[in-house]
PDB file with SEQRES, HELIX, SHEET and CRYST1 records, atoms N, CA, C and O in Angstrom:
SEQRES   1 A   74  UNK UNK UNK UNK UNK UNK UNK UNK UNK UNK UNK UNK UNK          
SEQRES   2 A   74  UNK UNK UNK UNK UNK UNK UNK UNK UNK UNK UNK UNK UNK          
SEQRES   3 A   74  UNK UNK UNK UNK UNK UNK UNK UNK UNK UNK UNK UNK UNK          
SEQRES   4 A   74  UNK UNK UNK UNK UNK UNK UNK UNK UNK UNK UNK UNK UNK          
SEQRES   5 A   74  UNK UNK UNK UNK UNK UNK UNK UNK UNK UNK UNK UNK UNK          
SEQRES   6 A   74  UNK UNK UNK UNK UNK UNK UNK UNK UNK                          
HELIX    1 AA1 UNK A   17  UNK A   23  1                                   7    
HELIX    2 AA2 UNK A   32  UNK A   38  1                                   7    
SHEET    1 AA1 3 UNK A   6  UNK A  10  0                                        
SHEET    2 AA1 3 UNK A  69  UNK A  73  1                                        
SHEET    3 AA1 3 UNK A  61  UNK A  62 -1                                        
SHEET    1 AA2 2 UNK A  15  UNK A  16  0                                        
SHEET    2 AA2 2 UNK A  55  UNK A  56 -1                                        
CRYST1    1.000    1.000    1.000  90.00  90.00  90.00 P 1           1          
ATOM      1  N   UNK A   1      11.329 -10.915   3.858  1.00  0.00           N  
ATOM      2  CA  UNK A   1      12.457 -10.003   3.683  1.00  0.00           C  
ATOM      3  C   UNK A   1      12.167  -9.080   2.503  1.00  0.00           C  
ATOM      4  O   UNK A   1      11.801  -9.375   1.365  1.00  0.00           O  
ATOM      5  N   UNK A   2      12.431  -7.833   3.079  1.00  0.00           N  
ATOM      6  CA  UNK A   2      12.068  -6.883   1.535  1.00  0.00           C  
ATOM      7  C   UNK A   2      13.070  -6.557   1.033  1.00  0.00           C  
ATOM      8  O   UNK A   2      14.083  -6.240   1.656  1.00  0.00           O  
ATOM      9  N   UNK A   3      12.928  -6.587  -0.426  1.00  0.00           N  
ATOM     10  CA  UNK A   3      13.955  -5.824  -1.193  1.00  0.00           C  
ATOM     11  C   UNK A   3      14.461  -4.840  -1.414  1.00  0.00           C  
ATOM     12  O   UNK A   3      15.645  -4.502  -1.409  1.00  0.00           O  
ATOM     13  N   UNK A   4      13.467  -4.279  -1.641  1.00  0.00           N  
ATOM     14  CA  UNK A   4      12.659  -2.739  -2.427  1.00  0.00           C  
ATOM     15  C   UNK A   4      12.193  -1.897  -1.345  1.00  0.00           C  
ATOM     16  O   UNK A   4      11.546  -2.247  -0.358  1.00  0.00           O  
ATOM     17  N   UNK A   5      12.675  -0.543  -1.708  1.00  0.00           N  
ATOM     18  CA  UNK A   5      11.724   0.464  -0.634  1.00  0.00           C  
ATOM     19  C   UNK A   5      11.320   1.486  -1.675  1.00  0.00           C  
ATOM     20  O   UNK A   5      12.244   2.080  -2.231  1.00  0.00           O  
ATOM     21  N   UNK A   6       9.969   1.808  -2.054  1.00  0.00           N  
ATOM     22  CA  UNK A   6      10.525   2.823  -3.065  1.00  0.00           C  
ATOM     23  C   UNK A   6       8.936   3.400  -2.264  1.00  0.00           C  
ATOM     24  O   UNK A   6       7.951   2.949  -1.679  1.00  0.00           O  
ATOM     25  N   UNK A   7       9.560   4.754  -2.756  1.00  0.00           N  
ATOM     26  CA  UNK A   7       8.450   5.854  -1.659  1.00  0.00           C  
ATOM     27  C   UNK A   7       7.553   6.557  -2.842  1.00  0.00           C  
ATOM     28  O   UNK A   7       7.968   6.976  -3.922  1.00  0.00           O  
ATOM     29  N   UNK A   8       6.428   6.568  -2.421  1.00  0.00           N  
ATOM     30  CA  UNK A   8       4.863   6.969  -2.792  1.00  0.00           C  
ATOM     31  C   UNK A   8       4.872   8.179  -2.465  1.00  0.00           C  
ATOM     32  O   UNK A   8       4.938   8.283  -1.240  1.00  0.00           O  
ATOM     33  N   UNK A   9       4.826   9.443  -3.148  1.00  0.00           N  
ATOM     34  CA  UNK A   9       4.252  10.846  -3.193  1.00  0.00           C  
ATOM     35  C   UNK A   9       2.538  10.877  -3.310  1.00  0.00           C  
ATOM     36  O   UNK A   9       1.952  10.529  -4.336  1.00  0.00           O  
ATOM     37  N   UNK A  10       2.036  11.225  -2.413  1.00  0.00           N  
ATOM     38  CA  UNK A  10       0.579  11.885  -2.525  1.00  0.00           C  
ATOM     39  C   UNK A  10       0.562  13.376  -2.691  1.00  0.00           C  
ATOM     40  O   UNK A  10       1.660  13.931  -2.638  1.00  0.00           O  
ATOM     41  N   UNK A  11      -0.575  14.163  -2.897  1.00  0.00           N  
ATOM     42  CA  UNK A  11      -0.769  15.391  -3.111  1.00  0.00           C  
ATOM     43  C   UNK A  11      -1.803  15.601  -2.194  1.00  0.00           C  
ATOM     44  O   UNK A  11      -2.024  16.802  -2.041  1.00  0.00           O  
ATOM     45  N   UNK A  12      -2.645  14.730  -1.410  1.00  0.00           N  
ATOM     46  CA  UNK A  12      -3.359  14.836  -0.596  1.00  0.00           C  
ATOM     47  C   UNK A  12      -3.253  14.115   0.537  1.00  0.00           C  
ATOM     48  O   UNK A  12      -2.561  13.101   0.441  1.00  0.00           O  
ATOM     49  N   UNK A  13      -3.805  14.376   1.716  1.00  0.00           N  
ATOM     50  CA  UNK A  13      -3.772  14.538   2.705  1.00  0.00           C  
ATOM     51  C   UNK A  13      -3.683  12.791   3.593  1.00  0.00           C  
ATOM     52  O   UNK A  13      -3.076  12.603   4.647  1.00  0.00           O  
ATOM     53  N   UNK A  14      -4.268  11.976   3.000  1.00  0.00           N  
ATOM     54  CA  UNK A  14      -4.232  10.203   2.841  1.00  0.00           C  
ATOM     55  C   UNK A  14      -4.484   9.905   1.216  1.00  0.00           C  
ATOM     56  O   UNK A  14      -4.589  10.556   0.177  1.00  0.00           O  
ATOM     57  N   UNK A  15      -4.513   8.572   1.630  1.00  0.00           N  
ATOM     58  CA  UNK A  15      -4.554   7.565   0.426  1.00  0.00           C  
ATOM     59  C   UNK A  15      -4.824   6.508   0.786  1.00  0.00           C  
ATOM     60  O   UNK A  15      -4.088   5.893   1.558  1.00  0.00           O  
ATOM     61  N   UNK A  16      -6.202   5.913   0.218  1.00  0.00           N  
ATOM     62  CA  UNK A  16      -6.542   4.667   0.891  1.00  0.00           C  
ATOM     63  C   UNK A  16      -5.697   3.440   0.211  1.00  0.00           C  
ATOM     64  O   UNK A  16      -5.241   3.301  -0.924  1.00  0.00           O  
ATOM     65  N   UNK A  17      -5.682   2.769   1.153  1.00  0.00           N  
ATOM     66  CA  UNK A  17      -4.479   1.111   0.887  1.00  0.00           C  
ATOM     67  C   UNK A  17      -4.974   0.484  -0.371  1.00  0.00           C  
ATOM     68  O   UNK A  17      -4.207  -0.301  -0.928  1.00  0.00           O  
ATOM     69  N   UNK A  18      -6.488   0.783  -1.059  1.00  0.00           N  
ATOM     70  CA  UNK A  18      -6.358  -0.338  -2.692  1.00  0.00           C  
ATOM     71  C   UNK A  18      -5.706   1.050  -3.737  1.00  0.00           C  
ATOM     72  O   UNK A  18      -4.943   0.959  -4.699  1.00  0.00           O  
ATOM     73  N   UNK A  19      -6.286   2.208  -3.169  1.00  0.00           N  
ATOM     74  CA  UNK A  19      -5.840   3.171  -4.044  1.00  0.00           C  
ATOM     75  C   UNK A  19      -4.050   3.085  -4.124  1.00  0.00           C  
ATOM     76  O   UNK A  19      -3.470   3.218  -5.202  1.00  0.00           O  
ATOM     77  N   UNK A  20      -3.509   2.910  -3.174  1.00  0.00           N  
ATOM     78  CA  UNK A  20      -1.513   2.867  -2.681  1.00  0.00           C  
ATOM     79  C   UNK A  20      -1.496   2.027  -3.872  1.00  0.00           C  
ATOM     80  O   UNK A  20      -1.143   2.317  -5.015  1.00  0.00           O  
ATOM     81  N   UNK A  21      -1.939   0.936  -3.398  1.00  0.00           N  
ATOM     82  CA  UNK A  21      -1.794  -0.490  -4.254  1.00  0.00           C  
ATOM     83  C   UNK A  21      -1.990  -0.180  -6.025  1.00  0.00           C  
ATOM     84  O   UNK A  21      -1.898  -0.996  -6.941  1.00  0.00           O  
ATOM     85  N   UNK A  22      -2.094   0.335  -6.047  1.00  0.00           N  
ATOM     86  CA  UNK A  22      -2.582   0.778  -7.358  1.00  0.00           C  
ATOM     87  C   UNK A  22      -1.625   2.171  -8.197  1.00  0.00           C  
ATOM     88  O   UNK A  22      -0.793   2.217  -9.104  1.00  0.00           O  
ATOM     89  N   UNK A  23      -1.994   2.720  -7.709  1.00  0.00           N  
ATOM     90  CA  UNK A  23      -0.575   3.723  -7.680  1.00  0.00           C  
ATOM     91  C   UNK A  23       0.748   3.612  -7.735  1.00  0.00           C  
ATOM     92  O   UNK A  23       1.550   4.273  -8.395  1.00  0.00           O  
ATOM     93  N   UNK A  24       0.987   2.410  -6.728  1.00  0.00           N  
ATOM     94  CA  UNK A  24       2.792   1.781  -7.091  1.00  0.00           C  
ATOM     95  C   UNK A  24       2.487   0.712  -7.748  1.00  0.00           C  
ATOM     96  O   UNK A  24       3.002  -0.376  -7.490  1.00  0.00           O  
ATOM     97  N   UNK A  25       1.670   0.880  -8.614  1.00  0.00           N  
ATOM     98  CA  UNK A  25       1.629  -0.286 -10.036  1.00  0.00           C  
ATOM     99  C   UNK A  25       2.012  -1.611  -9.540  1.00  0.00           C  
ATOM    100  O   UNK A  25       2.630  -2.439 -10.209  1.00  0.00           O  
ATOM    101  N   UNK A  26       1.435  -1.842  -7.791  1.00  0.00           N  
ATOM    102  CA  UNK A  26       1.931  -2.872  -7.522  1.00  0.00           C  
ATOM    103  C   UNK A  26       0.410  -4.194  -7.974  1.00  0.00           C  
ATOM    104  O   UNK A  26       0.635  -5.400  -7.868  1.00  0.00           O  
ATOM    105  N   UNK A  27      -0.233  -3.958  -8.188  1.00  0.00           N  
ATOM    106  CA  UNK A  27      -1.605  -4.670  -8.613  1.00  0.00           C  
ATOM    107  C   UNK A  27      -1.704  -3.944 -10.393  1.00  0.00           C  
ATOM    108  O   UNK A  27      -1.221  -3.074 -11.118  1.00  0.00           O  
ATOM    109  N   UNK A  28      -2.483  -4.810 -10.364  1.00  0.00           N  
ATOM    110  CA  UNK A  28      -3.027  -4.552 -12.615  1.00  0.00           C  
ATOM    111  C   UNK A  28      -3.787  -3.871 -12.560  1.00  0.00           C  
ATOM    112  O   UNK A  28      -3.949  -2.926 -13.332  1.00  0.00           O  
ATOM    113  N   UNK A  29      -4.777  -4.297 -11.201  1.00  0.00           N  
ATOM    114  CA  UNK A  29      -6.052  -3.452 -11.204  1.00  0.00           C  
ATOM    115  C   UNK A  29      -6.766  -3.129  -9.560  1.00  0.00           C  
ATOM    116  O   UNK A  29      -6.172  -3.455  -8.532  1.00  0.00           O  
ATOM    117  N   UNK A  30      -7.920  -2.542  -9.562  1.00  0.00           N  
ATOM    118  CA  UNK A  30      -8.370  -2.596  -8.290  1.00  0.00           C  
ATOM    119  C   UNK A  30      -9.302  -3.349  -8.086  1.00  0.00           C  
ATOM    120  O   UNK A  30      -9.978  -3.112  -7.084  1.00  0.00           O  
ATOM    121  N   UNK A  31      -9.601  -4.285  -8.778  1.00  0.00           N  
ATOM    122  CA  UNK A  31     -10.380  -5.650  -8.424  1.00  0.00           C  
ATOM    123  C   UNK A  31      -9.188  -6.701  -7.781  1.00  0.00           C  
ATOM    124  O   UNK A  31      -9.417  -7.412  -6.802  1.00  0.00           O  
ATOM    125  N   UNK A  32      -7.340  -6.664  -8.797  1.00  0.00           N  
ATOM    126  CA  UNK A  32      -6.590  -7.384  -7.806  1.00  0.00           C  
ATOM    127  C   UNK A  32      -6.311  -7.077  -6.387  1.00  0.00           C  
ATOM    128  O   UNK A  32      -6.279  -7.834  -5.417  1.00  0.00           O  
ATOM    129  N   UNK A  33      -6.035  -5.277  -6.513  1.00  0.00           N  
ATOM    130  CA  UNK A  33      -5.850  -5.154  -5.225  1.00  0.00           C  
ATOM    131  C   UNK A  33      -6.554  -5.065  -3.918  1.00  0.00           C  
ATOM    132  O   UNK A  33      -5.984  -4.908  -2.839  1.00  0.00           O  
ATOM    133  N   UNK A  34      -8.231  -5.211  -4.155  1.00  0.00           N  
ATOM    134  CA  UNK A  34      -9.282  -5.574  -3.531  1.00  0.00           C  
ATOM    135  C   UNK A  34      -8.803  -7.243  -2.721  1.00  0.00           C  
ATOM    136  O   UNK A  34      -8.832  -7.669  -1.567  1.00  0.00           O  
ATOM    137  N   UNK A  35      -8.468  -7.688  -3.792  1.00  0.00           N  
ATOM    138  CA  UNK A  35      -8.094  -9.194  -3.534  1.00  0.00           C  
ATOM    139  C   UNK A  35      -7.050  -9.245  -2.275  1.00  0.00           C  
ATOM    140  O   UNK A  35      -7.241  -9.467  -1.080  1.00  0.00           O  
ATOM    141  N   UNK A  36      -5.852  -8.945  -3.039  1.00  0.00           N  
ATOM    142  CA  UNK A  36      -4.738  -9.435  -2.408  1.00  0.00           C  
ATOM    143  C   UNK A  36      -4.909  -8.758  -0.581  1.00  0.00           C  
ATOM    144  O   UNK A  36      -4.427  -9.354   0.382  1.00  0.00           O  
ATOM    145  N   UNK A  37      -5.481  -7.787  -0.504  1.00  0.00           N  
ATOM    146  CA  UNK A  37      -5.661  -6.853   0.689  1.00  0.00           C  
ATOM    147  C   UNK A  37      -6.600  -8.106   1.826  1.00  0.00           C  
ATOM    148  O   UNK A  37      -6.174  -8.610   2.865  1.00  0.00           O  
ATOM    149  N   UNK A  38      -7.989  -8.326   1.141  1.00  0.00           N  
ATOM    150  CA  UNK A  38      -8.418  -9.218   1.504  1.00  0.00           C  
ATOM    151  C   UNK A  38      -8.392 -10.817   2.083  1.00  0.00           C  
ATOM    152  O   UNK A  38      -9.048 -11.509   2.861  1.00  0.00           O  
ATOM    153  N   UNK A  39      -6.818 -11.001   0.908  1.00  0.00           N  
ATOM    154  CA  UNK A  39      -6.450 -12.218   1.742  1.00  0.00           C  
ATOM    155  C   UNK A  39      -5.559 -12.423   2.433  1.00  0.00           C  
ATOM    156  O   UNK A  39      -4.980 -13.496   2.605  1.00  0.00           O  
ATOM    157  N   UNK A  40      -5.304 -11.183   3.013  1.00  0.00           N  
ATOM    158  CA  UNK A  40      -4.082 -10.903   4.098  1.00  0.00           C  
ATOM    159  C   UNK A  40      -2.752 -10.960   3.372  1.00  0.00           C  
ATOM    160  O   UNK A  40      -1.821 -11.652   3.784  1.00  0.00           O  
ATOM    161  N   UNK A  41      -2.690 -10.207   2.275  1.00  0.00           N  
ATOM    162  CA  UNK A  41      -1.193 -10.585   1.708  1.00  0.00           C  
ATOM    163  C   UNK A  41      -1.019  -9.418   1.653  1.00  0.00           C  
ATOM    164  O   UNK A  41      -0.058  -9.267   0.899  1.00  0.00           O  
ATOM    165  N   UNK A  42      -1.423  -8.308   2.056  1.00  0.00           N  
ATOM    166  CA  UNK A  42      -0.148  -6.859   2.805  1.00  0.00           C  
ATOM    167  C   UNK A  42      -0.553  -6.301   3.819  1.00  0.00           C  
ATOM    168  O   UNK A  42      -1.573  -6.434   4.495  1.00  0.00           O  
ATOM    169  N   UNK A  43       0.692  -5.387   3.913  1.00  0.00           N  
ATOM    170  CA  UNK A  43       0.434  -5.610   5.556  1.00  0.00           C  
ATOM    171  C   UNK A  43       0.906  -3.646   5.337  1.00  0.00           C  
ATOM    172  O   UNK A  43       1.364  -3.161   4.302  1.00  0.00           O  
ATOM    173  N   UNK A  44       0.647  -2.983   6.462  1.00  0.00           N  
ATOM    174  CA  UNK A  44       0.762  -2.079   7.344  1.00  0.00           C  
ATOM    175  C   UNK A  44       1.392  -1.504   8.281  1.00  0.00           C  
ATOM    176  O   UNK A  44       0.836  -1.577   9.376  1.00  0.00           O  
ATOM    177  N   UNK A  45       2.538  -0.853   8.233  1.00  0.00           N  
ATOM    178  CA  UNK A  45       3.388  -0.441   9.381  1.00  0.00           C  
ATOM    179  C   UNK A  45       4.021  -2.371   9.954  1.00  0.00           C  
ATOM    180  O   UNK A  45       4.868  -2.673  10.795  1.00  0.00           O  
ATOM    181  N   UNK A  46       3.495  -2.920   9.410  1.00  0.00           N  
ATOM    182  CA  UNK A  46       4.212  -4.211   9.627  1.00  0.00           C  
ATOM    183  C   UNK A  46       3.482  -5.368  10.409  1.00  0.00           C  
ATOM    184  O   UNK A  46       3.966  -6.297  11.057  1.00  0.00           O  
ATOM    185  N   UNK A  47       1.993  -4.986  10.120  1.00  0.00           N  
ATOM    186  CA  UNK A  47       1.100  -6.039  10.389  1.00  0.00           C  
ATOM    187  C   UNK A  47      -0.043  -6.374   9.685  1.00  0.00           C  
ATOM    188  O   UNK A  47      -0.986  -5.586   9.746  1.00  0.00           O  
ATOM    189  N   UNK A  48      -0.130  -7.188   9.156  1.00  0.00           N  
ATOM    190  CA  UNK A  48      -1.231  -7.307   8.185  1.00  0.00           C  
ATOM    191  C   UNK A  48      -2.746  -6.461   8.090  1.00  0.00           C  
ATOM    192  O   UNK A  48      -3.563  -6.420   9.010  1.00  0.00           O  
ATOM    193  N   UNK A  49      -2.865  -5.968   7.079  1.00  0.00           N  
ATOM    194  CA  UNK A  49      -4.199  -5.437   6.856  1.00  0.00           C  
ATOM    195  C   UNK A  49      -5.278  -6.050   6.199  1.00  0.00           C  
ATOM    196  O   UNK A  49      -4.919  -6.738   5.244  1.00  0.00           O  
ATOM    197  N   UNK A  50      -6.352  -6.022   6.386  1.00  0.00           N  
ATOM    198  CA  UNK A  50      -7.360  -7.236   5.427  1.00  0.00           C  
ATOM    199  C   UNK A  50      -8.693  -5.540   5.412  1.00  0.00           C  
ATOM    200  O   UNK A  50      -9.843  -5.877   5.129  1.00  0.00           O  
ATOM    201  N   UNK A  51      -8.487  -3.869   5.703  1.00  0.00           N  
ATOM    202  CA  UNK A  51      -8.968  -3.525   5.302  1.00  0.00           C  
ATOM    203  C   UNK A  51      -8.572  -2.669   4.241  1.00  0.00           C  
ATOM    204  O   UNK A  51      -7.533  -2.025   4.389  1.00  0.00           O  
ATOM    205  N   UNK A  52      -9.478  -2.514   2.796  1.00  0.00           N  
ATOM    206  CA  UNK A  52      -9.453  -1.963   1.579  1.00  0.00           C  
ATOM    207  C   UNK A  52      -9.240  -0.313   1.845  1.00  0.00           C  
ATOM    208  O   UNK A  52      -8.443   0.278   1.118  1.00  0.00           O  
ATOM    209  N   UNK A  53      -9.866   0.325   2.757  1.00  0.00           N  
ATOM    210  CA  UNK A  53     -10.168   1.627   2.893  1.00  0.00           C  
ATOM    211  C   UNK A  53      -9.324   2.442   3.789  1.00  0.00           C  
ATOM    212  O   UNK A  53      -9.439   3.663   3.894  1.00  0.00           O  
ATOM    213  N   UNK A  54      -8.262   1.536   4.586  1.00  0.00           N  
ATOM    214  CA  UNK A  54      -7.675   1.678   5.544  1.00  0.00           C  
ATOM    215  C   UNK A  54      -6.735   3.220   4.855  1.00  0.00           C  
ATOM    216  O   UNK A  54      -6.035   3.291   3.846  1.00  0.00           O  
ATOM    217  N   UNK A  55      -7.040   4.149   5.737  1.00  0.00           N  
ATOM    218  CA  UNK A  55      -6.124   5.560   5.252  1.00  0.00           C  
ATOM    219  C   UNK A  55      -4.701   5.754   5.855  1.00  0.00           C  
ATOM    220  O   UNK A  55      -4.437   5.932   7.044  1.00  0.00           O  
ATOM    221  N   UNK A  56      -3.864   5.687   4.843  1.00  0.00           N  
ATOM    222  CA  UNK A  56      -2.439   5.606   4.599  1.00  0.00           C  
ATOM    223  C   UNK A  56      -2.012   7.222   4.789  1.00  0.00           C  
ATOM    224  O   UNK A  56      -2.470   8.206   4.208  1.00  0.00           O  
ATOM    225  N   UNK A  57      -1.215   7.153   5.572  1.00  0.00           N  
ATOM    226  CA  UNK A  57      -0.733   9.138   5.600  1.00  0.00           C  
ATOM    227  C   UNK A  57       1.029   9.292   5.594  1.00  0.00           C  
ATOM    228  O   UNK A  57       1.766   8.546   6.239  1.00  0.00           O  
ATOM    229  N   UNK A  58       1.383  10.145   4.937  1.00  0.00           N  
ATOM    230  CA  UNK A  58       2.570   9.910   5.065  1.00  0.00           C  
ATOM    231  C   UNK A  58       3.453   9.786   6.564  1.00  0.00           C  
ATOM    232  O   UNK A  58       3.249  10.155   7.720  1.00  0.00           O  
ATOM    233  N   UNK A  59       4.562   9.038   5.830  1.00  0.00           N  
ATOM    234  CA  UNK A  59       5.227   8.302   7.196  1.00  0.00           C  
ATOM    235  C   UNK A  59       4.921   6.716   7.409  1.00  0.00           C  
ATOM    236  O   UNK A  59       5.784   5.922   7.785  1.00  0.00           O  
ATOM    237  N   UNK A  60       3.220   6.272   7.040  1.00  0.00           N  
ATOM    238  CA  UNK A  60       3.440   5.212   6.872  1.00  0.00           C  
ATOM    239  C   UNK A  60       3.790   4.315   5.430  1.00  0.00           C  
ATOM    240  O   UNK A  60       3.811   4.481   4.211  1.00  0.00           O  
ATOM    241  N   UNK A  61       4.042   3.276   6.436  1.00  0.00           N  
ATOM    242  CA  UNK A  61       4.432   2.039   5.208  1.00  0.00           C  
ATOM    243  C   UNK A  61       3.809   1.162   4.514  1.00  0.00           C  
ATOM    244  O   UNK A  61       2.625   1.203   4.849  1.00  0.00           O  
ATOM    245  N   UNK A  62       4.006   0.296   3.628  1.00  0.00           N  
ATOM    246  CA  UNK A  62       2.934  -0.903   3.141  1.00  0.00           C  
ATOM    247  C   UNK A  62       3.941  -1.472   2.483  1.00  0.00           C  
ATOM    248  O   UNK A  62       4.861  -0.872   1.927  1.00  0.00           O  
ATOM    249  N   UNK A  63       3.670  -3.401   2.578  1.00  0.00           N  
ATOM    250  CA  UNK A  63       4.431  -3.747   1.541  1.00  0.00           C  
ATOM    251  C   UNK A  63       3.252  -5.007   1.494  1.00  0.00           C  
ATOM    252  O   UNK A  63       2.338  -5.432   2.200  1.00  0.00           O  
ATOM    253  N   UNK A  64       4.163  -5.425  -0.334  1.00  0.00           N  
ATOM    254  CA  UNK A  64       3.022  -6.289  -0.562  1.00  0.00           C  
ATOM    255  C   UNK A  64       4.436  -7.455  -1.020  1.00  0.00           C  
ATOM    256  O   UNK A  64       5.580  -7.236  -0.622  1.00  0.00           O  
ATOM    257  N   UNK A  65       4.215  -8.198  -1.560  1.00  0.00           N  
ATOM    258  CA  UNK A  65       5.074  -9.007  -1.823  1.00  0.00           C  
ATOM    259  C   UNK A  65       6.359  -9.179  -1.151  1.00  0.00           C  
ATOM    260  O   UNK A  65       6.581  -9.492   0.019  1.00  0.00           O  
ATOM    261  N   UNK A  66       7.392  -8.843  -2.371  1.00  0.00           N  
ATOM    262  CA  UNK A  66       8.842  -8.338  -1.856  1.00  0.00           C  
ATOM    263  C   UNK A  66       9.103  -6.511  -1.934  1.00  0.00           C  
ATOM    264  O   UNK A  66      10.127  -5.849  -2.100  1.00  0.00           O  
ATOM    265  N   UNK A  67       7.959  -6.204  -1.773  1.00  0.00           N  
ATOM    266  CA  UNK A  67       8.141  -4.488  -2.014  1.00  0.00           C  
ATOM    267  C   UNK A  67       7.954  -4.194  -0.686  1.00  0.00           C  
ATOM    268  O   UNK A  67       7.231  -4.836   0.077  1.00  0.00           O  
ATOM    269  N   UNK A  68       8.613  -3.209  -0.403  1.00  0.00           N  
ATOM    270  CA  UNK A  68       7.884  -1.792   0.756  1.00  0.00           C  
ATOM    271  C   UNK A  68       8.009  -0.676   0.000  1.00  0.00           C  
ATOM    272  O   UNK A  68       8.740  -0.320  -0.925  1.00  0.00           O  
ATOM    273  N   UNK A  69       6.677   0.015   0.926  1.00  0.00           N  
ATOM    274  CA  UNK A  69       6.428   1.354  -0.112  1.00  0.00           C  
ATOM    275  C   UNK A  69       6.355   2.165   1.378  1.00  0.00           C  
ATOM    276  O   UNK A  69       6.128   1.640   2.468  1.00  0.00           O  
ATOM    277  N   UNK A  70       6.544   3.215   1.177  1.00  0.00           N  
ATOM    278  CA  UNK A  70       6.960   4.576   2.169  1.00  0.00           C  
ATOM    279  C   UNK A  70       6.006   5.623   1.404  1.00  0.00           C  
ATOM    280  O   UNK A  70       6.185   5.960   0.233  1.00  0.00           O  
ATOM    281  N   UNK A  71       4.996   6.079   2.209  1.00  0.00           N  
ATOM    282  CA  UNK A  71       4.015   7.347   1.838  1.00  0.00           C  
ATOM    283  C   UNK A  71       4.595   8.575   2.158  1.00  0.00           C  
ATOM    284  O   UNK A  71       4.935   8.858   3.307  1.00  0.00           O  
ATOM    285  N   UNK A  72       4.685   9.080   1.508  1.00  0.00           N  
ATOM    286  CA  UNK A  72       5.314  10.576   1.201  1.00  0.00           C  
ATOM    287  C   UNK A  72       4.565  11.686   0.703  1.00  0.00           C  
ATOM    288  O   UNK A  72       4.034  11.585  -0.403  1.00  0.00           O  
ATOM    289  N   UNK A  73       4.409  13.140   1.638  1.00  0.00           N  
ATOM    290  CA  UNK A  73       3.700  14.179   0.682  1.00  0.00           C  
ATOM    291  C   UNK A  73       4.383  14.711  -0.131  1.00  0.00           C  
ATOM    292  O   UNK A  73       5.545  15.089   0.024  1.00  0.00           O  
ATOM    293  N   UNK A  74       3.891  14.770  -0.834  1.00  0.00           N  
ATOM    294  CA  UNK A  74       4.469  15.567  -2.147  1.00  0.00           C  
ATOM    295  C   UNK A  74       5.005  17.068  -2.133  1.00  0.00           C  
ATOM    296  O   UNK A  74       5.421  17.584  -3.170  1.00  0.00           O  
TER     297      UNK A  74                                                      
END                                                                             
């Protein structure tokens, strides 16, 4: 169950999923968010992702914990 929706502005065109992760200060670093991606602990439009590079465009979603995040152009 998510709590939180809070929406992600890019200035470009995607954003890869450790870069998201990182950006909504939802990881410390990008060695965690390498991690957490990897061990299936977020997911994608609402199904788990286990890839790092996977390109995020606005409209889609990601959540990691109790967050969802909403990609948005700027």
């Amino acid at each position: 169950m998510k709590n939180n929706k809070m929406h992600l502005k890019i200035q470009t065109e995607f954003i890869k999923l450790e870069a998201a992760l990182k950006l909504a200060n939802a990881t410390a670093s990008g060695g965690m968010a390498k991690a957490v991606i990897q061990e299936g602990l977020v997911q994608v439009n609402g199904e788990i992702c286990t890839m790092r590079g996977k390109k995020l465009y606005p409209g889609d979603e990601f959540s990691f914990e109790e967050s969802l995040y909403c990609i948005e152009k700027q």
